[in-house]
Steps between C-alpha positions, in 0.01 A plus 500: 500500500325848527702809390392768794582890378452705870395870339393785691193638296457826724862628473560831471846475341560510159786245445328234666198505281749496218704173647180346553353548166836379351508163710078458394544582155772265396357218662176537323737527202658171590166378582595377853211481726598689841270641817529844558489587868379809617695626813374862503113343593599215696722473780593108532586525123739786587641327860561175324697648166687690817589215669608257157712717336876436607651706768832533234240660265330703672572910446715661818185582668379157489171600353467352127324605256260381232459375270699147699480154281449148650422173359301355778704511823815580292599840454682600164532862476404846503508742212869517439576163503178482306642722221867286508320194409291647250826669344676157483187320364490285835199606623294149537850369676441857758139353517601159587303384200623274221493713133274385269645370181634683218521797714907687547485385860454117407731532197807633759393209710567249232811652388638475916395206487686394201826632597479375904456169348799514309359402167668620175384710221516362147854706358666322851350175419662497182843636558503212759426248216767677272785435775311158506598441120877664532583270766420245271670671204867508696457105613583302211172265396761193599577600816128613585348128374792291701668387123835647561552370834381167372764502238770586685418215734513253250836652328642436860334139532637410144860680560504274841388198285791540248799514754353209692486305167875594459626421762378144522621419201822663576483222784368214267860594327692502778343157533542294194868633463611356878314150385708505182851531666381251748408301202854548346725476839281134497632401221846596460502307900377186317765529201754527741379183687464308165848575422708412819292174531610426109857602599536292827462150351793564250730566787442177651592298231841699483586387831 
């Protein structure tokens, strides 16, 4: 990608040799390697930075002025937009070239970068783990490992257990006392038997 600077070395006016030294002199201080074009001794350079600059930025007359700044076939500026980048220390993004590292521009980058991708400084990171550890704090340890649930299940399964146990014996009762008055009406039937069969023989011999 080549940096191209369209100047006008012949001007008369005053300002633009200013604006033009401005945009040459902090490149060279940023070291960027650009190709200053010379409009005022050659007419294609002038027709073509004519034709590439935007209509929306060209002045009301539609002539601009130099100095204009393209990178290639892409046009990024003229002086005042120039002078906004270099005042926000985006000057390689107004170039279209990446910053080199270390340098303000490339340190911004990073920190964009850091907050579009959502990632979290250190003091978040650990408030998050504090409201990890009072979560855990308010949930008793039983309840977090599965013990007291477990417990209560088995209180349940053992209450269960115990009225089950109760009421078969309750039954088992129930039981043994209906066999014993069977037991009893049995007998008493056969003592009655016993006696009318000792009692009927007697009455024959009467008669």
């Amino acid at each position: 990608m080549v940096i191209k600077v369209f100047l006008a070395t012949a001007s008369g006016s005053t300002a633009i040799k200013k604006k033009q030294q401005d945009v040459v002199g902090f490149l060279e201080t940023l070291k960027v390697e650009y190709t200053p074009l010379d409009i005022a001794c050659n007419e294609d350079n002038r027709m073509w930075m004519r034709q590439n600059v935007p209509e929306d930025m060209k002045p009301s007359n539609g002539i601009p002025l130099p100095p204009q700044i393209f990178n290639e076939e892409s046009y990024c500026g003229d002086y005042e937009t120039f002078f906004n980048a270099k005042e926000d220390n985006s000057v390689y993004a107004f170039l279209g070239l990446p910053p080199p590292p270390g340098s303000k521009e490339a340190m911004q980058a990073e920190k964009s970068c850091v907050v579009e991708n959502g990632t979290h400084t250190k003091e978040e990171t650990h408030a998050e783990g504090n409201s990890d550890e009072s979560l855990r704090e308010e949930v008793p340890v039983g309840e977090r490992n599965g013990d007291t649930h477990a417990k209560e299940g088995e209180e349940g399964e053992t209450a269960e257990e115990g009225e089950t146990a109760a009421e078969e014996a309750a039954e088992e009762t129930e039981d043994s006392a209906r066999i014993e008055e069977d037991e009893e009406a049995e007998e008493e039937a056969d003592e009655d038997k016993d006696e009318d069969e000792a009692e009927a023989p007697e009455e024959e011999e009467d008669e």
